[in-house]
C-alpha positions, 0 to 999 in steps of 0.5 A: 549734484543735487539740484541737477538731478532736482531739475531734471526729476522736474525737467517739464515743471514751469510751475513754482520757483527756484532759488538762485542756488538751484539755478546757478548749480544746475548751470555749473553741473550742465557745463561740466557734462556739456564739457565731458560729452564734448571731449567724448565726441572728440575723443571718439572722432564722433560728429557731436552726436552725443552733444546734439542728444545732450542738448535734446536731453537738457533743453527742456528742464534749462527751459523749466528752471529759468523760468521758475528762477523768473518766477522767484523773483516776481517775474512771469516766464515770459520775461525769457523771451528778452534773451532774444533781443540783440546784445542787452536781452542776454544780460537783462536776463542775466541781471535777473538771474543773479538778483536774489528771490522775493522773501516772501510768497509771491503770485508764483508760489510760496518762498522756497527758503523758507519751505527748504527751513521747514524741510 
């Protein structure tokens, strides 16, 4: 629950990278909440409204922590936008998703494992 709440505190922060851990439970625990506000909508007979503010909500720290989950792996931001292209783009950007950060600093920012040994 702490990388959740971690993204959000930095919800507009494309600046910097996330480790893989970070990214990957900030995913989990979106899709439980998008999952409770679902059943709340249905629960309630409510037209998704309460999943359309959610999505509002969590739009721009997904957006921010994809991008730096780029950057930790030597990738620019940009690199989000392949998502768009029809049936590869999806899992181009998966296979950057799950690969492992660069050990060391890159033009992006210093390691964060090493900065989280540090800590």
């Amino acid at each position: 629950m702490e990388w959740y709440l971690k993204c959000i505190r930095l919800y507009a922060e494309f600046n910097g990278r996330a480790r893989r851990k970070e990214y990957w439970m900030f995913i989990l625990f979106n899709l439980i909440f998008a999952i409770i506000v679902s059943v709340i909508d249905t629960i309630l007979g409510s037209t998704g409204i309460f999943s359309i503010i959610y999505a509002l909500f969590i739009f721009l720290p997904s957006l921010a922590v994809t991008v730096r989950r780029l950057h930790d792996t030597g990738r620019s931001g940009w690199w989000l936008l392949i998502g768009l292209v029809p049936l590869i783009g999806i899992f181009v950007l998966l296979f950057y998703m799950v690969q492992d950060g660069d050990n060391f600093d890159n033009d992006f920012g210093p390691n964060p494992k090493e900065l989280e040994l540090l800590e």
